[in-house]
OpenMM code with the backbone's topology and positions (N, CA, C; nanometers):
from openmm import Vec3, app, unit

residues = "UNK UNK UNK UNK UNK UNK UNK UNK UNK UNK UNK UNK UNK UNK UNK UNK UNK UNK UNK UNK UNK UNK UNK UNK UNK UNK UNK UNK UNK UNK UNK UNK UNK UNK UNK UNK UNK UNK UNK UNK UNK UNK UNK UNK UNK UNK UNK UNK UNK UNK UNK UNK UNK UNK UNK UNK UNK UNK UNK UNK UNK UNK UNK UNK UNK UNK UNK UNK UNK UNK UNK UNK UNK UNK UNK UNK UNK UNK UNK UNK UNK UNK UNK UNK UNK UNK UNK UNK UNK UNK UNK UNK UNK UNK UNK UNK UNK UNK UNK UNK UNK UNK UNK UNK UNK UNK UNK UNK UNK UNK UNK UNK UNK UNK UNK UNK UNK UNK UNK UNK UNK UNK UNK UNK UNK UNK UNK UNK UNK UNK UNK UNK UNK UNK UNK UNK UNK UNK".split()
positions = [
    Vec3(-0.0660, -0.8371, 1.3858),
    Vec3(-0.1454, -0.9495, 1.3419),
    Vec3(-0.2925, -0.9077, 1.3378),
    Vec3(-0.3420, -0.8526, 1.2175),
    Vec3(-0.4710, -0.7671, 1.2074),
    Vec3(-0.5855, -0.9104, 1.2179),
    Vec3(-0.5396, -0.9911, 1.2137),
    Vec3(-0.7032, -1.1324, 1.1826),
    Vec3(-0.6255, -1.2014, 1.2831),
    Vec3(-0.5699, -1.1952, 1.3885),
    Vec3(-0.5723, -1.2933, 1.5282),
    Vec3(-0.7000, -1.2502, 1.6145),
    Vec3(-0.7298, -1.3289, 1.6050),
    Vec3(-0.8380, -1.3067, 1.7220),
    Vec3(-0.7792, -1.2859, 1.8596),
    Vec3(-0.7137, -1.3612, 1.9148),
    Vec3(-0.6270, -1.3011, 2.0686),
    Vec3(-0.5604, -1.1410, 2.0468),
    Vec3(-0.4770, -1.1173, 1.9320),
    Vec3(-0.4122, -0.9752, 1.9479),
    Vec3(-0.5747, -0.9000, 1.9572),
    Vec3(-0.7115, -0.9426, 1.8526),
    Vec3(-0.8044, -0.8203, 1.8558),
    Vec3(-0.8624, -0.8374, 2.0258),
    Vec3(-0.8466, -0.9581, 2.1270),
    Vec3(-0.8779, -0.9701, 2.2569),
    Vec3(-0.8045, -0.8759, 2.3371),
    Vec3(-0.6348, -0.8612, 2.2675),
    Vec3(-0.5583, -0.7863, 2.3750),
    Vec3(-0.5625, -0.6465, 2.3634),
    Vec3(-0.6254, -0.5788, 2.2452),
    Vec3(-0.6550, -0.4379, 2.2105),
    Vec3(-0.7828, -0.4417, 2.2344),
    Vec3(-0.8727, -0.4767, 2.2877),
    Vec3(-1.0401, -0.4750, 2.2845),
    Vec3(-1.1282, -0.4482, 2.2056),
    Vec3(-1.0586, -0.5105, 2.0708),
    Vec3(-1.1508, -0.5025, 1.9650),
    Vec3(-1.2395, -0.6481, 1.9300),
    Vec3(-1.2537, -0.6902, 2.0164),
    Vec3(-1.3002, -0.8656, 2.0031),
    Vec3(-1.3929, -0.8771, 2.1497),
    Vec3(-1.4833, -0.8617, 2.2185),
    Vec3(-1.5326, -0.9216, 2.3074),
    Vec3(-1.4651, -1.0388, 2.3774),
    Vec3(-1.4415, -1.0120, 2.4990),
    Vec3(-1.3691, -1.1091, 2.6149),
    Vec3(-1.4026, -1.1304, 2.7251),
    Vec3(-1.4240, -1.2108, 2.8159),
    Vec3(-1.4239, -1.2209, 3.0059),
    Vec3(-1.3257, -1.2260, 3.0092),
    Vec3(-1.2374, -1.1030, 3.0667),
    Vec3(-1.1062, -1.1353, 3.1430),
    Vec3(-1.1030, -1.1853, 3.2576),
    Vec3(-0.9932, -1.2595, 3.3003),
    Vec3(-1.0449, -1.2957, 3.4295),
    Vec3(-0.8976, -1.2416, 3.5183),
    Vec3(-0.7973, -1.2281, 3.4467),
    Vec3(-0.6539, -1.1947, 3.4845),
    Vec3(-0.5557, -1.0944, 3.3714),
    Vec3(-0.5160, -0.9541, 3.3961),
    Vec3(-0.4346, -0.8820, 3.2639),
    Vec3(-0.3246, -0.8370, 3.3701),
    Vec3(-0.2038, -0.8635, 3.3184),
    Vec3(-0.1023, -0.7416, 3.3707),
    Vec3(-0.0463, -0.7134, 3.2270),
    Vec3(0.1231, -0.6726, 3.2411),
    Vec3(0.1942, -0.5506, 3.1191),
    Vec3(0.2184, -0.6915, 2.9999),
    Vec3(0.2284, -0.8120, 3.0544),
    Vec3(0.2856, -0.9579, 2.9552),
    Vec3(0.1853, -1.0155, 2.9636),
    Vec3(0.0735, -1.0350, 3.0294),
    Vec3(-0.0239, -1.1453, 2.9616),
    Vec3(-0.1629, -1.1100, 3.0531),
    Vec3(-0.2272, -1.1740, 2.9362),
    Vec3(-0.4211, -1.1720, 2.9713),
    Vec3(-0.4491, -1.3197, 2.9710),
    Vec3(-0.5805, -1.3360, 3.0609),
    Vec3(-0.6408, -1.4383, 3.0610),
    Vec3(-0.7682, -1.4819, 3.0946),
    Vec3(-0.8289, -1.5252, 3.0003),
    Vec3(-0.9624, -1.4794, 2.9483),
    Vec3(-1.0357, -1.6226, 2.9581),
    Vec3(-1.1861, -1.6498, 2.9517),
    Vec3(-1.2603, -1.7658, 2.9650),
    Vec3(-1.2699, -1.8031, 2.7987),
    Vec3(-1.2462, -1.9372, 2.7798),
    Vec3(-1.2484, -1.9824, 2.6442),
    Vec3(-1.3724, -1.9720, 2.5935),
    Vec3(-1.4349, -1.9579, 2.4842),
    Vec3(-1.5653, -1.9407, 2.3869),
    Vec3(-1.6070, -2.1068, 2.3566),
    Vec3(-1.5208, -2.1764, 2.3738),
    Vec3(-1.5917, -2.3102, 2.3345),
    Vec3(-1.5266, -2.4191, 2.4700),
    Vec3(-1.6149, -2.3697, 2.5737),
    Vec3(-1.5028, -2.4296, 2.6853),
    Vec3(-1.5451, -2.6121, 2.7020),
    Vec3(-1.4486, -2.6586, 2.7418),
    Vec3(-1.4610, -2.8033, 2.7816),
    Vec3(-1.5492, -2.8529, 2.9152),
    Vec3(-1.4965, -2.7900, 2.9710),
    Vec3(-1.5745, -2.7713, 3.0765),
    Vec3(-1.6207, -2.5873, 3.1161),
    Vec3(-1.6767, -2.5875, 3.2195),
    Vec3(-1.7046, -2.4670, 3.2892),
    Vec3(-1.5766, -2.3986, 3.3942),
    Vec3(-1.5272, -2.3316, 3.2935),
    Vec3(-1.3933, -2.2450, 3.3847),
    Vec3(-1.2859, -2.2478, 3.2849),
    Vec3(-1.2724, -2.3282, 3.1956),
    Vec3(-1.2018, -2.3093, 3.1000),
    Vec3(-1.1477, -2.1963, 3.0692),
    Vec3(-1.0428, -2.1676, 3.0908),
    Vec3(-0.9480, -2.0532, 3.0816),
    Vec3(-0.8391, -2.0192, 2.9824),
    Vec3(-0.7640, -1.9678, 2.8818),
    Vec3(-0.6768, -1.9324, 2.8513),
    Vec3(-0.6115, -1.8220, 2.8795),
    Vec3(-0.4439, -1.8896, 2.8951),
    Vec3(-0.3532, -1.7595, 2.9198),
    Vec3(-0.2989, -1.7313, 2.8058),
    Vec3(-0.2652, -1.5646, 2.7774),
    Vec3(-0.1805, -1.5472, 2.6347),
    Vec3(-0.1010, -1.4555, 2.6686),
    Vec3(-0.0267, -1.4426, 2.5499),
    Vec3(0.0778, -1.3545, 2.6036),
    Vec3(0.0562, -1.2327, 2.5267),
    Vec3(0.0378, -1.0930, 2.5627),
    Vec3(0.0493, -0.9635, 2.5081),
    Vec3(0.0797, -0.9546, 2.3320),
    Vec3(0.1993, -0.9847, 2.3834),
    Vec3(0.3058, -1.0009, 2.2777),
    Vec3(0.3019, -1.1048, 2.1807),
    Vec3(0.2459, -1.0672, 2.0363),
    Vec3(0.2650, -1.2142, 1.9442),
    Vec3(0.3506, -1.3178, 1.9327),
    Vec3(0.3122, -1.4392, 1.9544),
    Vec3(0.4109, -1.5899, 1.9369),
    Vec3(0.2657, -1.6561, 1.8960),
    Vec3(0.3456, -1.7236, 1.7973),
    Vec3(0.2935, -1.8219, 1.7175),
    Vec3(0.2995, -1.9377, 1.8393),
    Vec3(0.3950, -1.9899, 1.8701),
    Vec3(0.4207, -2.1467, 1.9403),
    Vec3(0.5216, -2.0722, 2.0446),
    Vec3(0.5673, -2.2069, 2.1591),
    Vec3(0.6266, -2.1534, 2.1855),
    Vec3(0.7547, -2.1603, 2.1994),
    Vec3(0.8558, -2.2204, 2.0777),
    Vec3(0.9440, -2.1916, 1.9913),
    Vec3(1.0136, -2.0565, 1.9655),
    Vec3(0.8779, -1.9791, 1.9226),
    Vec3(0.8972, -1.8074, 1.9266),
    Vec3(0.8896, -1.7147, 2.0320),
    Vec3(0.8633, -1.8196, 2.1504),
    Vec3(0.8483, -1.7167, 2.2449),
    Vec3(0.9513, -1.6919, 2.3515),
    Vec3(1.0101, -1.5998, 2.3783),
    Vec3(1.1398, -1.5050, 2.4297),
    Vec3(1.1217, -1.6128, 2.5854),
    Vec3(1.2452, -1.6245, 2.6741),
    Vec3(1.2281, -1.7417, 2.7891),
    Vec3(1.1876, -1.6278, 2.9284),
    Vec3(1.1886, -1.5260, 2.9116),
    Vec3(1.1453, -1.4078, 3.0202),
    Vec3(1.0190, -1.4321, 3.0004),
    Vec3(0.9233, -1.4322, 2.8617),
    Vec3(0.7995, -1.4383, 2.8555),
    Vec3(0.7250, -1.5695, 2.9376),
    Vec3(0.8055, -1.6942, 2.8297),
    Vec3(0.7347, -1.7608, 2.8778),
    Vec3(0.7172, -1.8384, 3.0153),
    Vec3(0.8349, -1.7955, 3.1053),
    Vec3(0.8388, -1.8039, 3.2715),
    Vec3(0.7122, -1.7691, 3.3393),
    Vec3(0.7184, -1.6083, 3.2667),
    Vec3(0.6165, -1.5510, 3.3564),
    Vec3(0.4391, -1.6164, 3.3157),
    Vec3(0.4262, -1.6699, 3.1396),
    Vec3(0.3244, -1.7262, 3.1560),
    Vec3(0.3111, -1.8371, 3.2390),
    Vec3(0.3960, -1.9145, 3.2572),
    Vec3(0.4235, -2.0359, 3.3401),
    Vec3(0.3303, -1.9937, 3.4890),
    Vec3(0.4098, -1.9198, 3.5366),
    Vec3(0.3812, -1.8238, 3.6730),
    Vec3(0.2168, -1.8030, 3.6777),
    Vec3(0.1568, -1.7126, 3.5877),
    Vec3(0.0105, -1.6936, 3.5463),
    Vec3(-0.0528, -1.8553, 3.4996),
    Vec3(-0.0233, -1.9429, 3.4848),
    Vec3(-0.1030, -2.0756, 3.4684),
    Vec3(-0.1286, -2.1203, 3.5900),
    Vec3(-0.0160, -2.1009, 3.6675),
    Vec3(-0.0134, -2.1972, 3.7983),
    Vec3(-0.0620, -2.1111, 3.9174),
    Vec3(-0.0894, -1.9604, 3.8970),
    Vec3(-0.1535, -1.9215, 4.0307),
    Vec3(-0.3042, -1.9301, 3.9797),
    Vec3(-0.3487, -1.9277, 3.8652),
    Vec3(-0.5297, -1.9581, 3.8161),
    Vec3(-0.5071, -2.0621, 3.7796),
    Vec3(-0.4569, -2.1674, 3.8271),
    Vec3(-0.5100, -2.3079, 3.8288),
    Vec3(-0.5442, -2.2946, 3.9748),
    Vec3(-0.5095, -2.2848, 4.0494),
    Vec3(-0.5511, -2.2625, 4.2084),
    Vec3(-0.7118, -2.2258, 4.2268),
    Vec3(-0.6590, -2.0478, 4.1450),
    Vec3(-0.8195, -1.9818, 4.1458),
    Vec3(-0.9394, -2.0665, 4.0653),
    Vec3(-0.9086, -2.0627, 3.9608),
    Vec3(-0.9784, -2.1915, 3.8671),
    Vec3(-1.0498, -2.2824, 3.9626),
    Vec3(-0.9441, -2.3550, 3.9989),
    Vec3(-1.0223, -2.4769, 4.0996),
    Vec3(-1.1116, -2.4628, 4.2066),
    Vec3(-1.0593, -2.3566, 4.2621),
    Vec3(-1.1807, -2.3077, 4.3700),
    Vec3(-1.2681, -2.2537, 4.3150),
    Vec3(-1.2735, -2.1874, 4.2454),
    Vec3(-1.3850, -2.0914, 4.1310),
    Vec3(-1.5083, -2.2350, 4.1151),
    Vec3(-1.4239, -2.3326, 4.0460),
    Vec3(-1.5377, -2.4751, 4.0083),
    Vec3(-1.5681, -2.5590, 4.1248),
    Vec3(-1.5074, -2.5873, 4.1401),
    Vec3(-1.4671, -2.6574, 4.2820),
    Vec3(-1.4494, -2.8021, 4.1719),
    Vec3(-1.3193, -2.7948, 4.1164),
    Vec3(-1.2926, -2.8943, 4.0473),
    Vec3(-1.1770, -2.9768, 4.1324),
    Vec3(-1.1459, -3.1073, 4.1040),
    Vec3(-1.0674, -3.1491, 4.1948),
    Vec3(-0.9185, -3.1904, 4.1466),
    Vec3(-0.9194, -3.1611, 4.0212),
    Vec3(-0.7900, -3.1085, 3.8974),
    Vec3(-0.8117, -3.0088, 3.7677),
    Vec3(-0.7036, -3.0263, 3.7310),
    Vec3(-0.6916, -2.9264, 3.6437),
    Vec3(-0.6359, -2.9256, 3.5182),
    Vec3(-0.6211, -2.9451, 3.3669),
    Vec3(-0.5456, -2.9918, 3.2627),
    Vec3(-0.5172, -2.8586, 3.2390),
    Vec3(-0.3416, -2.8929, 3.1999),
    Vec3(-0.2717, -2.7756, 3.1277),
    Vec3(-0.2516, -2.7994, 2.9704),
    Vec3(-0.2455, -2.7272, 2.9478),
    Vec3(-0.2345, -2.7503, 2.8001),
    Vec3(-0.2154, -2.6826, 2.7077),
    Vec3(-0.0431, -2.6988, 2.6188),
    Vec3(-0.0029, -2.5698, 2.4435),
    Vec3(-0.0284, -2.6973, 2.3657),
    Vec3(-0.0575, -2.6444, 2.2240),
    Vec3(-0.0543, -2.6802, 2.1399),
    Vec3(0.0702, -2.5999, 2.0579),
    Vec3(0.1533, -2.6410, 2.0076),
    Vec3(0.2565, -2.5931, 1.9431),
    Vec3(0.2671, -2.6355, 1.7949),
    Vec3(0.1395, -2.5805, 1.7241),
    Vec3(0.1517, -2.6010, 1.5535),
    Vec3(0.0585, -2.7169, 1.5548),
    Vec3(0.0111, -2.6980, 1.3854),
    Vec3(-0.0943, -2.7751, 1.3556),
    Vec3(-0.1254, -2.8874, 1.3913),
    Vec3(-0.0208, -2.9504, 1.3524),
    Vec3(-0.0499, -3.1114, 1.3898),
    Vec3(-0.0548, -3.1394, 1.5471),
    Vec3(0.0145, -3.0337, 1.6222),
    Vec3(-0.0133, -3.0491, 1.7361),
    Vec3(-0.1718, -3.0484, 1.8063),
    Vec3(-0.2745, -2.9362, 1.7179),
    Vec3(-0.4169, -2.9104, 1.7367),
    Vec3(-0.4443, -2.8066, 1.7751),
    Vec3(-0.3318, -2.7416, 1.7480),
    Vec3(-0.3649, -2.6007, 1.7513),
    Vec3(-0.4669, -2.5246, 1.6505),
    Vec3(-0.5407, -2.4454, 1.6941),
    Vec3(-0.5787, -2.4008, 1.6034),
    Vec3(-0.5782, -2.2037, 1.6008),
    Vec3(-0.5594, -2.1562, 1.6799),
    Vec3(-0.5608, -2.0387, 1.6667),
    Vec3(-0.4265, -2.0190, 1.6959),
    Vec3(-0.3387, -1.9267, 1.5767),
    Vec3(-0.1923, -1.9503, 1.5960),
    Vec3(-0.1539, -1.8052, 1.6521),
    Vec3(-0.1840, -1.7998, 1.7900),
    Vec3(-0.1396, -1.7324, 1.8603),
    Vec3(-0.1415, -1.8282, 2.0385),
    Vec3(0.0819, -1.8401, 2.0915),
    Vec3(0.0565, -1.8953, 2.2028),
    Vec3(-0.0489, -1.8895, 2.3012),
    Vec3(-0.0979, -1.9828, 2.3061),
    Vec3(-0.1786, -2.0000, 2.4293),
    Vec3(-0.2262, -2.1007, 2.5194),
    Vec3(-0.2398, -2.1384, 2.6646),
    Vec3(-0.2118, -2.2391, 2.7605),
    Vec3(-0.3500, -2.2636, 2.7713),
    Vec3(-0.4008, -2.3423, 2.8016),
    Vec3(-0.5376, -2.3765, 2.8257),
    Vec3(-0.5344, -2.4208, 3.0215),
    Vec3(-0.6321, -2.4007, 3.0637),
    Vec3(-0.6367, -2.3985, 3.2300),
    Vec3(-0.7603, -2.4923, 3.2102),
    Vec3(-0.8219, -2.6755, 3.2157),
    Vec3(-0.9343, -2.6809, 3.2192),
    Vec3(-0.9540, -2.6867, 3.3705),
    Vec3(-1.0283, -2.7192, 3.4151),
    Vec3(-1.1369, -2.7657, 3.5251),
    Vec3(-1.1279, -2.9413, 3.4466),
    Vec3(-1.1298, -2.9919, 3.5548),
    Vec3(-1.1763, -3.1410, 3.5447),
    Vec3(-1.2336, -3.2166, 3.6554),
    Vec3(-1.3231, -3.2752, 3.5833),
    Vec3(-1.4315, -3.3388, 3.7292),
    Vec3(-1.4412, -3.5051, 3.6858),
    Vec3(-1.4600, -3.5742, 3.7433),
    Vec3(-1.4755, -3.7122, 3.7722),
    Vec3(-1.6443, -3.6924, 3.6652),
    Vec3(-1.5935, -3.8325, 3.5279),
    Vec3(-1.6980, -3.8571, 3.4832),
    Vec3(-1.7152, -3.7040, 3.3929),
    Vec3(-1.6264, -3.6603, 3.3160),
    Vec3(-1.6625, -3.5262, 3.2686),
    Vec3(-1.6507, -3.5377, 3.0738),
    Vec3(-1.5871, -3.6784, 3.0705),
    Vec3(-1.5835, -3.7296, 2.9554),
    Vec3(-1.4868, -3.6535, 2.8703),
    Vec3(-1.3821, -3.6153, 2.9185),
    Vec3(-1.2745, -3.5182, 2.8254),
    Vec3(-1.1592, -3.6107, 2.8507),
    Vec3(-1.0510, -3.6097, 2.7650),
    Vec3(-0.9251, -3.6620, 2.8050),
    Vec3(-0.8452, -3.6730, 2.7736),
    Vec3(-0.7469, -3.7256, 2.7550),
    Vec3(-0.5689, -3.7251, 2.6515),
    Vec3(-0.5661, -3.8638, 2.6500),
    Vec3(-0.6123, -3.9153, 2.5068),
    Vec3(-0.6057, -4.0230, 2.5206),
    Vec3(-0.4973, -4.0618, 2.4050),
    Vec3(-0.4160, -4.2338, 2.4599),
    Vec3(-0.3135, -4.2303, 2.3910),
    Vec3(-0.3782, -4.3626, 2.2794),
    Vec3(-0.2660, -4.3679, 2.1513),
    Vec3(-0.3395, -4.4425, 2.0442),
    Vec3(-0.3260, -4.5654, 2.0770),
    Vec3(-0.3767, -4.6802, 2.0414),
    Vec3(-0.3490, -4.8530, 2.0768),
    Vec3(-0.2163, -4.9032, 2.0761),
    Vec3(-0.1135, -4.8433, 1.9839),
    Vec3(0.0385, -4.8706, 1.9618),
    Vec3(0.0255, -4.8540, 2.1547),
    Vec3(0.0216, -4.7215, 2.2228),
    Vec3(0.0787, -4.6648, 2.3337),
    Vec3(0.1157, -4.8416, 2.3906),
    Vec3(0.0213, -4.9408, 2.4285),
    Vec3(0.0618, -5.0311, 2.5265),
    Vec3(0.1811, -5.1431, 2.4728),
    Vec3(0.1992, -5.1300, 2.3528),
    Vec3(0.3187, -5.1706, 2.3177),
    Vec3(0.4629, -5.1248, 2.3573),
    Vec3(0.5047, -5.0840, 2.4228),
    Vec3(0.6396, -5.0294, 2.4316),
    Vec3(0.7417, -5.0423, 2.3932),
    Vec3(0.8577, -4.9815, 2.3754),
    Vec3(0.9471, -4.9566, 2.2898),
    Vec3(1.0664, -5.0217, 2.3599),
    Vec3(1.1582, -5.0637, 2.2636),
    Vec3(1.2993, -5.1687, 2.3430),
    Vec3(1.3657, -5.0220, 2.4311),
    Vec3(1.4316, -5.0237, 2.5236),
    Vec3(1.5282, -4.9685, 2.5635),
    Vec3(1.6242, -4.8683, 2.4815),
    Vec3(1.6797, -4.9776, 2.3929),
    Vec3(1.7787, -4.9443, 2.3027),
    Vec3(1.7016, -4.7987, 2.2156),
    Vec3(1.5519, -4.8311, 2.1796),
    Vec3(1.5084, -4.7055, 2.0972),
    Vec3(1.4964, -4.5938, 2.1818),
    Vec3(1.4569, -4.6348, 2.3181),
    Vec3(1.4365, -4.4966, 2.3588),
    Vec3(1.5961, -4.4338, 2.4170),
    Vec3(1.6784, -4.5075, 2.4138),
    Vec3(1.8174, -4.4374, 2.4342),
    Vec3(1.8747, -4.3781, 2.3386),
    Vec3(1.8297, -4.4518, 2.2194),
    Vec3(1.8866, -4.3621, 2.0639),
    Vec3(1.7901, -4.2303, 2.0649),
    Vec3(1.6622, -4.2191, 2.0872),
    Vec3(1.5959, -4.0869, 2.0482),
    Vec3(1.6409, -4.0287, 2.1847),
    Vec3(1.6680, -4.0841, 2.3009),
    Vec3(1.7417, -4.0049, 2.3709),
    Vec3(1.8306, -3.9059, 2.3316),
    Vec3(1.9536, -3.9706, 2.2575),
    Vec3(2.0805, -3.9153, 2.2515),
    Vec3(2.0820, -3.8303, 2.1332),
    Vec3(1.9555, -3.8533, 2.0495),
    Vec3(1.9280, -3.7699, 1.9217),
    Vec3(1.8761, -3.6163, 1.9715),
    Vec3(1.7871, -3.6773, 2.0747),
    Vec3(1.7355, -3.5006, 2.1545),
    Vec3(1.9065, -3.4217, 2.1845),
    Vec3(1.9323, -3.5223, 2.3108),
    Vec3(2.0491, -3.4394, 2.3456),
    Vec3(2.1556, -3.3927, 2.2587),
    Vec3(2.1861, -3.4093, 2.1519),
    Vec3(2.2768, -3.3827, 2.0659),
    Vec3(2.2033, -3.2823, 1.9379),
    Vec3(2.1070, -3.2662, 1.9482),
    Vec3(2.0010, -3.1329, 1.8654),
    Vec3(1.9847, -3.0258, 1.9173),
] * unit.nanometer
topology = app.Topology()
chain = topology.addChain("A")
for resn in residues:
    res = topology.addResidue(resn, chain)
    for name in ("N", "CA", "C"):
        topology.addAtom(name, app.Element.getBySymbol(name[0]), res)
């Protein structure tokens, strides 16, 4: 992938703060961070989403999110932490190479996941048992 910016991060042809590398994944301070500590993990190995990505891989990124959310937090002295893939466009992804986001979050920091006005409406039973049984049977 000659125009990813993460593969030119994982060959060092792109300027990076690493903050974490082993043989499957790097993890580097984001360029447009949300807050201060903002982190991404990636994986070595190209994946678009993570759809494409092999279940050995993405364990071990799992593993690397959750021991630098720890460090992260003490690093800021934040008192949580947002995880976060985007899996394809509409999701908000924008650089299509997997990657987890680690923020820092502080009280009053003005960032958030916010849901649309439908959200406080809720859905009968009956719908969420049909998209239930539609997952489980896909």
């Amino acid at each position: 992938m000659n125009d990813c910016i993460f593969c030119k991060i994982i060959n060092r042809e792109a300027p990076s703060s690493i903050v974490y590398e082993d043989d499957i994944a790097v993890a580097f301070m984001d360029i447009q961070p949300v807050n201060k500590g903002h982190t991404l993990v990636i994986p070595k190995k190209h994946f678009v989403t993570m759809d494409d990505c092999d279940e050995e891989t993405a364990k071990h990124l799992i593993s690397v999110v959750k021991k630098l959310n720890v460090q992260v937090a003490k690093a800021t002295g934040a008192k949580g932490i947002f995880n976060a893939v985007m899996n394809g466009e509409e999701a908000g992804q924008e650089v299509f190479h997997l990657h987890f986001h680690i923020i820092p979050r502080f009280h009053g920091d003005g960032f958030g996941f916010y849901f649309p006005k439908e959200y406080k409406n809720l859905p009968e039973r009956s719908s969420l048992d049909e998209m239930a049984e539609k997952i489980r049977k896909s």
